[in-house]
ROMIPA-431496 format. One record per residue: residue in one letter; x, y, z of N, C-alpha, C, O, CB in turn. Coordinates in steps of 0.05 Angstrom, whole numbers. Each point is the difference from the previous one (the first is absolute). Glycine has a CB too. Layout:
N
A	X	Y	Z	X	Y	Z	X	Y	Z	X	Y	Z	X	Y	Z
...
END
This chain:
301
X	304	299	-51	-14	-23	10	-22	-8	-19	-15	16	-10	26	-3	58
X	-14	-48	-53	-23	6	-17	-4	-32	13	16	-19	3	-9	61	-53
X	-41	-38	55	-1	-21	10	-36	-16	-14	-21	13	-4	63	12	54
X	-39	-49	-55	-34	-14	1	-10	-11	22	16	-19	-1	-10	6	-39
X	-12	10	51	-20	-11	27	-22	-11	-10	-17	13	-12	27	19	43
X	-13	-56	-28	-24	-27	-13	-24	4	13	-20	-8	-11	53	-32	5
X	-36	54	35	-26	-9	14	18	19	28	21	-3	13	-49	-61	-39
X	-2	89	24	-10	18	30	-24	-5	-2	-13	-6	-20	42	45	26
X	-36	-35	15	-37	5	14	-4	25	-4	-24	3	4	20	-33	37
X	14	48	-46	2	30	1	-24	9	-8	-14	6	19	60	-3	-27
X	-61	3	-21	-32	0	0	-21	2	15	-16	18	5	30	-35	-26
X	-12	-10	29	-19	-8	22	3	22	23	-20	14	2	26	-68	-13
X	15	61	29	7	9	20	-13	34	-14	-19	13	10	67	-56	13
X	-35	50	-42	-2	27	-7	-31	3	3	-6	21	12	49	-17	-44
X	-65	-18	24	-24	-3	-13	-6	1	31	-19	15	5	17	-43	-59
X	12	16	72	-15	-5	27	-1	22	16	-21	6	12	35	-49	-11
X	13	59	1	12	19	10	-7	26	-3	-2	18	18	28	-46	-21
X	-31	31	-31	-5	24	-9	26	13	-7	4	23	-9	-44	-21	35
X	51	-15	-22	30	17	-13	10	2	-31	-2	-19	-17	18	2	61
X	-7	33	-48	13	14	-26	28	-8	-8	16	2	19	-42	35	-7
X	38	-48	-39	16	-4	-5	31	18	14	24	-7	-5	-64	-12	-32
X	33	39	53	24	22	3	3	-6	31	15	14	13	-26	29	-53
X	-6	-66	55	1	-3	31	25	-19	2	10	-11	-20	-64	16	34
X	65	-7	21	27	4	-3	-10	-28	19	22	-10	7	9	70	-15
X	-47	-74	17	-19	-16	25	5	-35	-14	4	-20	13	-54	69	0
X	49	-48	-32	-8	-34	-9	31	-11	-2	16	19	-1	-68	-13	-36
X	60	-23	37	24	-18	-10	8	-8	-29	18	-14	-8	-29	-2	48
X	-8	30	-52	0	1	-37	0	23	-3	15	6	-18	-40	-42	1
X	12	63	30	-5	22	-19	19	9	-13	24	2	5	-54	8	17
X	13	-1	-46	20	7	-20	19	18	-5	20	1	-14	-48	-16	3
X	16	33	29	20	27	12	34	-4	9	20	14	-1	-69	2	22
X	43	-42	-11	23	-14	10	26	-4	-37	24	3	-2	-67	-36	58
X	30	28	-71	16	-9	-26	5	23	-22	11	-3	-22	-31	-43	29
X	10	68	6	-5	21	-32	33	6	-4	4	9	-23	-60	25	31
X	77	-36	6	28	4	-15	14	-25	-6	24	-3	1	-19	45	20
X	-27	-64	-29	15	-26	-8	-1	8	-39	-19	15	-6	-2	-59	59
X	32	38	-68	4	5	-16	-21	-18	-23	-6	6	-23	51	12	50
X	-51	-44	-8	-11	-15	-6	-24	-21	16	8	-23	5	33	37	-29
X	-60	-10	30	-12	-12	14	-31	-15	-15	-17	12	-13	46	22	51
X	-29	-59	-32	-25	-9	-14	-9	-20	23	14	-14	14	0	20	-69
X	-44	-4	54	-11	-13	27	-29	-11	-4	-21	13	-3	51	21	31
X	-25	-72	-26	-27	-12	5	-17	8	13	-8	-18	14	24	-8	-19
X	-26	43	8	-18	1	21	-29	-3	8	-17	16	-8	48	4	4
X	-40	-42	19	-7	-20	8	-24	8	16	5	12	21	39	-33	-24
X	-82	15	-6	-18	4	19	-1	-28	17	11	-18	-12	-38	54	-20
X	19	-42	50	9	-18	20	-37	-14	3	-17	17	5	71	16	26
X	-61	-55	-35	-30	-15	13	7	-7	17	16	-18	5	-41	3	-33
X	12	31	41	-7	-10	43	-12	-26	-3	-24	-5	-4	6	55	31
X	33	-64	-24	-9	-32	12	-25	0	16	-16	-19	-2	65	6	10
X	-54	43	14	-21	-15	13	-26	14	-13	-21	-8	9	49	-3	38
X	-28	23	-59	-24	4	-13	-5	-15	-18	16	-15	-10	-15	51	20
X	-27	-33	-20	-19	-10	-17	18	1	-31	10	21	-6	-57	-1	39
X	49	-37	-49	9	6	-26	-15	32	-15	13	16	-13	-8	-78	10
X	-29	64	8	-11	13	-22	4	28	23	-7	20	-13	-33	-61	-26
X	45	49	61	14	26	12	22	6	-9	6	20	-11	-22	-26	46
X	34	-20	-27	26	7	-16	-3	4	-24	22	11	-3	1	-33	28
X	-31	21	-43	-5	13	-25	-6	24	-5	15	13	-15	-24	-46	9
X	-8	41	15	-10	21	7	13	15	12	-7	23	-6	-23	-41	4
X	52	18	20	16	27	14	30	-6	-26	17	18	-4	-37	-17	78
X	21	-23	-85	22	-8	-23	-5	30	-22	17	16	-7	-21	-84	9
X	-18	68	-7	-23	20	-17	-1	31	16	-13	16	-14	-22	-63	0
X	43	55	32	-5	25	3	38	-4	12	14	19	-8	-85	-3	18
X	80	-28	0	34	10	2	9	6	-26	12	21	-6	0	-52	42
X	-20	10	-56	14	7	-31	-5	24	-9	19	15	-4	-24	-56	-10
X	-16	47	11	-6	24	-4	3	20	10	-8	19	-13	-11	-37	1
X	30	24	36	20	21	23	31	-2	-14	16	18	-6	-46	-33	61
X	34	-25	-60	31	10	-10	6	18	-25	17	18	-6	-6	-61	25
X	-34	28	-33	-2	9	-38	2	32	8	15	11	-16	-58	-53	-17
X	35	57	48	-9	30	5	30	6	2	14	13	-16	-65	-9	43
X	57	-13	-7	25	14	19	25	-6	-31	5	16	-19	-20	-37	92
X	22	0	-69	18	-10	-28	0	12	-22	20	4	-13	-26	-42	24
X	-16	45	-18	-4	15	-31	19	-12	-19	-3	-24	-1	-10	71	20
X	31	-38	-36	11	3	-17	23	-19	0	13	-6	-20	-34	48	17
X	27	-54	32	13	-17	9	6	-34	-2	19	-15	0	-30	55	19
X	-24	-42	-20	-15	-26	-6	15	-8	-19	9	15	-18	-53	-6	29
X	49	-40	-9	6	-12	-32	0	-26	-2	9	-18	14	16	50	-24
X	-42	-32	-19	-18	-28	3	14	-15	-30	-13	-18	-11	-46	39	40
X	79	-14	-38	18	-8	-25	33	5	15	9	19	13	-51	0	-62
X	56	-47	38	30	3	7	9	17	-29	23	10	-2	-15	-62	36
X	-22	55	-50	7	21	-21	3	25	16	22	11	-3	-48	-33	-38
X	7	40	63	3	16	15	28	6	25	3	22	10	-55	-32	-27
X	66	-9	23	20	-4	16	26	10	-12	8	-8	-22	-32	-30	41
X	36	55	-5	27	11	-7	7	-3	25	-11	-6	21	7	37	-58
X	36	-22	27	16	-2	26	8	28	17	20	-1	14	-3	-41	-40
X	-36	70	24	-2	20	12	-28	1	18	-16	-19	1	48	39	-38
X	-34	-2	47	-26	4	11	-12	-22	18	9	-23	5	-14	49	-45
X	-22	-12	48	-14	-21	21	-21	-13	-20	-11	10	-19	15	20	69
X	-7	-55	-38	-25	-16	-20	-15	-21	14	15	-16	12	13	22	-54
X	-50	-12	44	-19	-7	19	-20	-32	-21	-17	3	-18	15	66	48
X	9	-89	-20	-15	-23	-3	-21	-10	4	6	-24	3	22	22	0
X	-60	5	0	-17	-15	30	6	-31	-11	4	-12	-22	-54	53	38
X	46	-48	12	-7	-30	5	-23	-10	22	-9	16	16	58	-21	-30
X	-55	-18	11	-21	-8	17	15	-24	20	9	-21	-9	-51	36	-30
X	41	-7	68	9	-28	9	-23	-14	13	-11	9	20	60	7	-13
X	-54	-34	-15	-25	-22	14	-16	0	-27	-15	19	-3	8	-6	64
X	8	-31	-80	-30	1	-16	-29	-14	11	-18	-9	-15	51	8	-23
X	-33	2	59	-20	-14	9	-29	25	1	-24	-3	4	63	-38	26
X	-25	64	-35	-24	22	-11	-11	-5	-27	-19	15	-7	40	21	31
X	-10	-57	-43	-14	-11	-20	-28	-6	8	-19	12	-11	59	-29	-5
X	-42	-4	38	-26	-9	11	-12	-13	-22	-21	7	-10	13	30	43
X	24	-58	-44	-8	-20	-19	-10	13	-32	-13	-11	-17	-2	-20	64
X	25	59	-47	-11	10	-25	23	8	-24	14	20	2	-52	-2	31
X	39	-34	-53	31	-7	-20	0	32	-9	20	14	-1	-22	-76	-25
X	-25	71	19	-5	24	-11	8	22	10	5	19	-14	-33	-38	2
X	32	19	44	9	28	18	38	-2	-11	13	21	-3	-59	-25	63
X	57	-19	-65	26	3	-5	4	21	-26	17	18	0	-10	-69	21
X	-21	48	-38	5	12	-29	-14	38	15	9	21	-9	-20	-83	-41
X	-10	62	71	4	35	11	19	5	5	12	21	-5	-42	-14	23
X	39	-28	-4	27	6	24	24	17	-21	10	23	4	-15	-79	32
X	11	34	-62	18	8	-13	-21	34	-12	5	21	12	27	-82	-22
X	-44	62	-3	-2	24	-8	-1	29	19	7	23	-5	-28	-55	-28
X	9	19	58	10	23	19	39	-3	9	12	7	20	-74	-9	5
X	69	-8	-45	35	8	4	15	-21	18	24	4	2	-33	49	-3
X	-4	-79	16	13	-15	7	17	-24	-16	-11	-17	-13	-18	35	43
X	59	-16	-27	20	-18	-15	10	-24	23	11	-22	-3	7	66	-32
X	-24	-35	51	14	-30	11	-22	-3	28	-12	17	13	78	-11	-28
X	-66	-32	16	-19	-17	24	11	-18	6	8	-21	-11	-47	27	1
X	41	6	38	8	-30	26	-17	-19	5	-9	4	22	30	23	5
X	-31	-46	-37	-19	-21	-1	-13	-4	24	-25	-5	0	48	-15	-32
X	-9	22	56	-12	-11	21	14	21	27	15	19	-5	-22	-75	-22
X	-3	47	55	19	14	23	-6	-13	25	15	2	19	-13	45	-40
X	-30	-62	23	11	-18	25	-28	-13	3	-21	12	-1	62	20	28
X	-38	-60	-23	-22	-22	5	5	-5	-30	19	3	-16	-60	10	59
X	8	-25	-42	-2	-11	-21	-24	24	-22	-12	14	16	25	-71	15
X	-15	60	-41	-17	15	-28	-10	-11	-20	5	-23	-7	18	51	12
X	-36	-13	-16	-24	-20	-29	29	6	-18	-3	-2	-24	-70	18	24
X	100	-9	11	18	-2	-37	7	-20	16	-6	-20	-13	27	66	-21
X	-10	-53	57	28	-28	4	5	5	37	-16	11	15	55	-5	-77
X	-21	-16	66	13	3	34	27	10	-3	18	-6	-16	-42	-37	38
X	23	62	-2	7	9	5	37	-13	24	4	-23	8	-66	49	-29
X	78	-6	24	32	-10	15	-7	-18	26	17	-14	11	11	63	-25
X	-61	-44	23	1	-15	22	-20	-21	-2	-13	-8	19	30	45	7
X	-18	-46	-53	-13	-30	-10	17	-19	-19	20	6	-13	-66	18	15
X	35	-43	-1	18	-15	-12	-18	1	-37	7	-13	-20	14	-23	77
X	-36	49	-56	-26	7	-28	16	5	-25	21	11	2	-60	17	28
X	32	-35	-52	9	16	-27	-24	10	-11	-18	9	14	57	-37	-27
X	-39	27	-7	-16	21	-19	-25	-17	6	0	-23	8	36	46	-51
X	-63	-3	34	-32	-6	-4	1	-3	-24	14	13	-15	-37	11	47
X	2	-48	-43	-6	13	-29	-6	28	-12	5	9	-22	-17	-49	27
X	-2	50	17	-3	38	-5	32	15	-5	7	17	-16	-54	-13	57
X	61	-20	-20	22	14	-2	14	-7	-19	16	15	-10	-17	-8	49
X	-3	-31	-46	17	-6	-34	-9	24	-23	12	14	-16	-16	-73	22
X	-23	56	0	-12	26	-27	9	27	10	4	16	-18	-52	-38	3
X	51	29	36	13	24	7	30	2	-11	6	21	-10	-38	-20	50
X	52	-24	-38	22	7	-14	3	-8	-24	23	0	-9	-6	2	43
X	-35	-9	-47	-10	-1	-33	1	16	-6	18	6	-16	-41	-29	11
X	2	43	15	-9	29	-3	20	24	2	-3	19	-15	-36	-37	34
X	60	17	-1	14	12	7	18	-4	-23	11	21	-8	-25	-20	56
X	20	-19	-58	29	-1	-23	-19	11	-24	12	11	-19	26	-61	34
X	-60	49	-17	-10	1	-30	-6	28	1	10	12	-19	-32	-59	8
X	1	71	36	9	26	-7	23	9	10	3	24	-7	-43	-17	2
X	56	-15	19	29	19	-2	-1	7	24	3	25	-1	1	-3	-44
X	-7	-31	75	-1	-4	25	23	-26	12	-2	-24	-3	-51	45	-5
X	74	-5	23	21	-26	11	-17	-7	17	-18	16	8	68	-3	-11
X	-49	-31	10	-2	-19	28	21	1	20	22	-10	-6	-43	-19	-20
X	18	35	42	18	-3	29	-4	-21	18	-22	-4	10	23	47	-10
X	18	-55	4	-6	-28	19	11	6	27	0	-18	17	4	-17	-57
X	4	56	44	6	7	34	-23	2	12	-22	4	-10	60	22	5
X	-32	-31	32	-20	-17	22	-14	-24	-13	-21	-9	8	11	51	17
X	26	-53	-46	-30	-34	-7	30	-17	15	23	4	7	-67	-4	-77
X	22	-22	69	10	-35	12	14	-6	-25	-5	5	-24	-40	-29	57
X	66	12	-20	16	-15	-23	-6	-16	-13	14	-2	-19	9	7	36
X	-46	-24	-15	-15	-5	-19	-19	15	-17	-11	-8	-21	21	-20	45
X	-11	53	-11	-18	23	-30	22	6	-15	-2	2	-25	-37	29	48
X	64	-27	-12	23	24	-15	2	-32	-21	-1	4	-24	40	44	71
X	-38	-71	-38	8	-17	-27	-15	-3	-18	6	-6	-23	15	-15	44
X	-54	28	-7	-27	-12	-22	7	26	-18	-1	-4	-24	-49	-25	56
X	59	59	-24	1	15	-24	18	6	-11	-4	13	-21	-21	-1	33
X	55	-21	-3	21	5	-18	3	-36	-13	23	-5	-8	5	57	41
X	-46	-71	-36	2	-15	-25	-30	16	-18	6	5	-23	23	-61	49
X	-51	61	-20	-16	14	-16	27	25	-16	-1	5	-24	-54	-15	62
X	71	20	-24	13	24	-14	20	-21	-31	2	2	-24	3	40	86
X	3	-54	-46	27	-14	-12	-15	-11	-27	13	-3	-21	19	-14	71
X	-60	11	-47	-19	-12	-20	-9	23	-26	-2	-3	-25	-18	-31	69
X	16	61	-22	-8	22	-27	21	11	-5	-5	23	-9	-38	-8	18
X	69	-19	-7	23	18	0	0	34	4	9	19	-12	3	-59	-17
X	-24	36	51	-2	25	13	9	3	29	-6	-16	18	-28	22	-49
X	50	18	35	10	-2	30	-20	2	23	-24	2	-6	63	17	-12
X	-32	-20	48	-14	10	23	24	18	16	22	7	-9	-60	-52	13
X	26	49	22	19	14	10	-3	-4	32	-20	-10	9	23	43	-52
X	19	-21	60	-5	-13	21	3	28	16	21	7	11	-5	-61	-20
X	-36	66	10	11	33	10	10	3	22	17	17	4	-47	2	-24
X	21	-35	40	16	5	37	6	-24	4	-22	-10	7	-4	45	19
X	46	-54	-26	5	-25	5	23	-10	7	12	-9	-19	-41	9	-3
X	43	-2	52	22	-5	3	-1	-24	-3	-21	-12	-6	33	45	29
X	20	-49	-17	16	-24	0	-9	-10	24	7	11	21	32	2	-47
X	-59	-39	24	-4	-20	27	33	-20	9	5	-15	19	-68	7	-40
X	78	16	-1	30	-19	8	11	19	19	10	-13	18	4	-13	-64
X	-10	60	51	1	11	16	-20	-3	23	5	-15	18	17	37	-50
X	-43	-8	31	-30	-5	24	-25	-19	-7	-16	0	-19	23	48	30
X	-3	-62	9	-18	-27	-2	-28	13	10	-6	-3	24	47	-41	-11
X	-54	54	-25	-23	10	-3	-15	-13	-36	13	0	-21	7	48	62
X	-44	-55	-38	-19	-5	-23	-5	23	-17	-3	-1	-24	-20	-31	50
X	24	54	-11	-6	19	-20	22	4	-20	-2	7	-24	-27	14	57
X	49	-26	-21	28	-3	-24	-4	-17	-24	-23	-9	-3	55	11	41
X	-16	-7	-53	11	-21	-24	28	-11	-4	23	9	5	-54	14	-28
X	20	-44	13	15	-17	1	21	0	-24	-6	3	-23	-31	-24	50
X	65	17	-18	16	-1	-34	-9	-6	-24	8	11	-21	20	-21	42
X	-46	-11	-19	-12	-10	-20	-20	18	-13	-5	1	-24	15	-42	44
X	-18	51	-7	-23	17	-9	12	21	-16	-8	8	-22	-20	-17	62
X	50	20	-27	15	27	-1	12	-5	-30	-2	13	-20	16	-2	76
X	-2	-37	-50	3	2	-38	-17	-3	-17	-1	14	-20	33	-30	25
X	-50	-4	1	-20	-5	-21	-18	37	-18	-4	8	-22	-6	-67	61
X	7	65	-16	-8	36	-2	25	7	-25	-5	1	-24	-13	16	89
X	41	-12	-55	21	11	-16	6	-27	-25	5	12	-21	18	24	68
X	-22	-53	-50	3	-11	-28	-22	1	-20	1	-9	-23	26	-18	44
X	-48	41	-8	-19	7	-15	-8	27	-5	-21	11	-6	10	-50	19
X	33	48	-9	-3	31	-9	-4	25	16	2	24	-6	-20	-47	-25
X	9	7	64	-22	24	16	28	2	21	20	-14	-2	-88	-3	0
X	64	38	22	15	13	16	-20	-10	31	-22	-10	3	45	57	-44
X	4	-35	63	-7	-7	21	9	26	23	22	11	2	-19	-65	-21
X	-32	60	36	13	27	12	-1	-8	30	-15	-13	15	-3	51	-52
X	46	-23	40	-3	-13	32	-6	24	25	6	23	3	32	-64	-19
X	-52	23	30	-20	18	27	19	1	18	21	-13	0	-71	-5	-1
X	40	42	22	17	20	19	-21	-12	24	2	5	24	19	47	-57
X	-34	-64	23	-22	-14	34	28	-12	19	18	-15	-8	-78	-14	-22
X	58	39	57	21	-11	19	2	-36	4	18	-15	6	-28	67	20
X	-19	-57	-31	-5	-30	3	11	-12	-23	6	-24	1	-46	27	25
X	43	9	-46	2	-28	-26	27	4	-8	11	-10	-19	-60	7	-5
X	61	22	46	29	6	-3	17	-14	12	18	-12	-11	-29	49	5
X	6	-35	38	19	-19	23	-27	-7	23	-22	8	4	81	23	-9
X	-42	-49	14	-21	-17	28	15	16	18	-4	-2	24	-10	-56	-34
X	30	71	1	11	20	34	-10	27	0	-15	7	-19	64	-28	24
X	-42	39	13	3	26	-1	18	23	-8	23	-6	2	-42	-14	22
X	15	40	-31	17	17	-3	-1	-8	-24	20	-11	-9	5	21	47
X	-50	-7	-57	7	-1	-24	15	26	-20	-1	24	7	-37	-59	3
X	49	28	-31	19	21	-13	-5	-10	-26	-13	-19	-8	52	29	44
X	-21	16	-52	6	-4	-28	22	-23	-15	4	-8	-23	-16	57	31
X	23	-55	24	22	-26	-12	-21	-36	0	2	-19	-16	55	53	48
X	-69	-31	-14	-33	-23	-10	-2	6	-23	10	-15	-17	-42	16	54
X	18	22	-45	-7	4	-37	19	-13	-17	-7	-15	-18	-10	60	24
X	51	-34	3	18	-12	-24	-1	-37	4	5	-18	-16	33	69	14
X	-43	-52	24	6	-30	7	-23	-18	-24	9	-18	-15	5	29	78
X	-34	-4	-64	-28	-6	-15	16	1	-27	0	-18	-17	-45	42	48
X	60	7	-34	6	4	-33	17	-21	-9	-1	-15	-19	-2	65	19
X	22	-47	20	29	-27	1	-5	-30	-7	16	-15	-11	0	40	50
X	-41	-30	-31	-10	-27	-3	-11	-3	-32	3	-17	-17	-16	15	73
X	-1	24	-55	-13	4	-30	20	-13	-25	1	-19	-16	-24	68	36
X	36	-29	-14	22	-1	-17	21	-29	-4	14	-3	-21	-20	54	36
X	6	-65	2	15	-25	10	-23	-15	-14	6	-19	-13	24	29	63
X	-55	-2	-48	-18	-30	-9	2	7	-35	10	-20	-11	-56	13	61
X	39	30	-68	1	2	-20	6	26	-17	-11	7	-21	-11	-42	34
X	44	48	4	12	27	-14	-16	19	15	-13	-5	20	25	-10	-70
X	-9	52	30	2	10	11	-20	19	-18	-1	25	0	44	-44	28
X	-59	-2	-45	-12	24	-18	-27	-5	1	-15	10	-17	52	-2	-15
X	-45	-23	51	-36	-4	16	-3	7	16	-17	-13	11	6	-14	-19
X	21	50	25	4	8	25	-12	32	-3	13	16	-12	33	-52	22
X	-65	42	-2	-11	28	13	0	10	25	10	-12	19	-32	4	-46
X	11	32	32	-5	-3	22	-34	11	10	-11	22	-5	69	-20	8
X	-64	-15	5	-38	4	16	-8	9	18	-20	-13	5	12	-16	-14
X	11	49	29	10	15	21	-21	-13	19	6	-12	21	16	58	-44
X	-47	-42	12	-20	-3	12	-8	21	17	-14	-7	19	24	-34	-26
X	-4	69	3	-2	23	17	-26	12	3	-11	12	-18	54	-4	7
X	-56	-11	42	-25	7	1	-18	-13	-6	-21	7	-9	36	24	5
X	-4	-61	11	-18	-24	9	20	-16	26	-6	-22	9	-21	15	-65
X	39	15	60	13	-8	17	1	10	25	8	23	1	9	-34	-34
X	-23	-2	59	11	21	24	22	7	5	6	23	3	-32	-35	16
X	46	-9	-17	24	8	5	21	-1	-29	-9	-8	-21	-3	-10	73
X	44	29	-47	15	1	-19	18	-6	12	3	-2	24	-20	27	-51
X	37	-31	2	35	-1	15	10	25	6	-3	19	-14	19	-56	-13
X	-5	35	50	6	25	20	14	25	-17	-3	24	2	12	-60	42
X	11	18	-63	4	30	-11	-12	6	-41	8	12	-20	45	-12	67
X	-78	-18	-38	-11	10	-26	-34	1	6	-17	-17	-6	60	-7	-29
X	-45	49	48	-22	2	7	-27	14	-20	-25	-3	2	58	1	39
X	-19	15	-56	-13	17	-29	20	-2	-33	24	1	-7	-45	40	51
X	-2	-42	-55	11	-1	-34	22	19	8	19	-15	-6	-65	9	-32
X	58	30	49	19	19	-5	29	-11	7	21	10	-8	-56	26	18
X	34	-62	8	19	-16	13	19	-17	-30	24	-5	0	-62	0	54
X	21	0	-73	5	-18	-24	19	3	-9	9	-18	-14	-42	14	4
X	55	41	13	12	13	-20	25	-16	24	14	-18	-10	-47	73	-23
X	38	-48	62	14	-14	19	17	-29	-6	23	-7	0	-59	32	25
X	2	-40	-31	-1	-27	-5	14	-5	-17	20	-13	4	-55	7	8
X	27	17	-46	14	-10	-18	34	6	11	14	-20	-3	-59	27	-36
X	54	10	46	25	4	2	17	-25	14	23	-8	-4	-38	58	4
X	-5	-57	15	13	-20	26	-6	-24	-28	20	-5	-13	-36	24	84
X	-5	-30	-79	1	-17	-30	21	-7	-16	9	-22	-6	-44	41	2
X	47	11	-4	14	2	-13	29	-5	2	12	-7	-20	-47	27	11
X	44	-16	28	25	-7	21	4	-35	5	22	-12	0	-33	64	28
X	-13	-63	-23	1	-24	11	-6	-24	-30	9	-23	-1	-28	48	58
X	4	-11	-75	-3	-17	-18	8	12	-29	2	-15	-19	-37	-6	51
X	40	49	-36	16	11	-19	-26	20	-16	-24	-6	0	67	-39	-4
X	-32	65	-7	-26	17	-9	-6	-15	-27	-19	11	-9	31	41	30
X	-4	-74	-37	-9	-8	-24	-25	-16	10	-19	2	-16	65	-2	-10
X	-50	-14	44	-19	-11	14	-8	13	18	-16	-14	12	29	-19	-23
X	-10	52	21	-26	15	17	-20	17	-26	-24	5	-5	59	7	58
X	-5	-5	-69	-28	18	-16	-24	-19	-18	-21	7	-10	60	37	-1
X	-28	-69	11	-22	-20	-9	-21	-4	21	-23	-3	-7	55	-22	-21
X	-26	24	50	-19	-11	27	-19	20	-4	-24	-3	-4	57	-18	42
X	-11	58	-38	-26	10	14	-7	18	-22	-9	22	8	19	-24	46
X	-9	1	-80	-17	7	-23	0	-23	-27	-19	-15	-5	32	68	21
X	7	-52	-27	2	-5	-31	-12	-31	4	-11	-6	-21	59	40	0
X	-49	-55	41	-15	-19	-13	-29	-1	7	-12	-20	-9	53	-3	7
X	-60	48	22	-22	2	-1	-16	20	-22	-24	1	-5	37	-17	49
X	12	30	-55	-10	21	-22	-3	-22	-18	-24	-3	-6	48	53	12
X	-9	-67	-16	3	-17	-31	-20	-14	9	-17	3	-17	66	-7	-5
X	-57	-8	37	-25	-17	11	-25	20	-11	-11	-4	-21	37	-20	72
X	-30	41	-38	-26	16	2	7	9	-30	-22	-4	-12	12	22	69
X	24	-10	-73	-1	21	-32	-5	-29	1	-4	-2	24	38	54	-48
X	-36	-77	14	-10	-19	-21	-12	-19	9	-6	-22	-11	36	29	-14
X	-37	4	52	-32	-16	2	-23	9	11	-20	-14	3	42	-19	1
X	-22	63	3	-25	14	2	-5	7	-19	-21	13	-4	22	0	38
END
């Protein structure tokens, strides 16, 4: 099994918890993957919306430093570092609104080891608005994805308004540099905002960047009894709007309350791909669920 996963909360939770990479409790831990052959994982400190920007920073600042501990040798902040054995560990930041209007905390962010930022996660923020505004980018937030292409930080446009995902994938299309869409299902499947739109979905992939899709029950189906055949339905569409080689997957494990019934933990994935692979063929599962988030991440972290 070898798998990439774009975006867990897992950090955060560990940092909260007190738990150790070898606990069996979270919906990411890693304990869950040590006989994958291959496992590499965004993993994602989360800004609490309801706090204060400069708290959330501040607990951003002592989780990282719990993950940096726990991870050790794991960490990796160069796609020169990425192979296709072993476990290997990403941070990211989701919400930059722990910037708190400061261009300068972005260039810490990166030297304390963050490669990818989710711009936004809900309302509006000093970068842009967020899936449940109709907002695009701030001028702050323009210099934030200035900043971000010039030291070597993706941008993530999951959870922004479709007018942010456009204000930054024409800024991208302008520096010829990709973005990425780490948790972001098909709104042509579920008519939810937090989704995207075909249009979007390509614009992302003709420009180089990948798209990972979320296990949230909501951005999957408006019914119940969600499952792993919702997930392919999302992938199915993917693929129908512009192939089959922008397609990840973003689990979102351990930010989520609920899951699809029978993919309740990363250990379920090895299941999944099988059922993937049957329904859409293993040349394209093994793209979904590694080789086009590895070639993504080796040449642009």
């Amino acid at each position: 099994m070898k798998l990439v996963d774009l975006h867990c909360d897992t950090p955060l939770e560990m940092y909260k918890r007190g738990y150790t990479f070898d606990c069996e409790t979270l919906q990411a831990s890693p304990a869950f993957t040590q006989n994958y052959d291959a496992y590499i994982q965004c993993a994602a400190i989360w800004s609490d919306y309801r706090l204060h920007g400069e708290e959330a920073y501040d607990i951003f600042q002592k989780a990282a430093k719990d993950f940096r501990k726990k991870a050790g040798d794991m960490l990796r902040t160069s796609g020169k570092e990425l192979t296709t054995h072993g476990s290997a560990f990403i941070l990211c930041v989701e919400d930059a609104r722990i910037l708190c209007g400061d261009i300068d905390r972005l260039f810490k962010l990166y030297l304390e080891g963050v490669r990818i930022l989710t711009l936004v996660w809900k309302g509006h923020s000093s970068i842009g608005g967020a899936w449940d505004t109709d907002e695009g980018l701030t001028p702050f937030g323009r210099s934030v994805v200035e900043a971000c292409f010039a030291v070597g930080i993706v941008p993530d446009i999951s959870h922004g308004s479709w007018t942010l995902c456009s204000d930054v994938l024409r800024m991208a299309k302008e520096a010829g540099r990709p973005v990425i869409a780490t948790h972001s299902n098909a709104y042509a499947v579920t008519h939810t905002s937090r989704n995207i739109t075909d249009a979007i979905f390509r614009e992302i992939a003709e420009n180089g960047g990948v798209t990972g899709i979320s296990l949230c029950p909501a951005h999957l189906t408006s019914g119940k009894n969600c499952s792993s055949s919702d997930v392919l339905r999302h992938i199915e569409h993917y693929i129908s709007a512009a192939g089959d080689s922008a397609i990840c997957l973003g689990c979102d494990f351990d930010g989520i309350d609920e899951t699809p019934k029978d993919l309740y933990n990363i250990s379920c994935m090895e299941s999944f791909y099988e059922k993937a692979a049957r329904r859409l063929g293993s040349s394209t599962a093994d793209k979904i669920f590694f080789k086009n988030g590895f070639q993504f991440l080796k040449s642009n972290i």
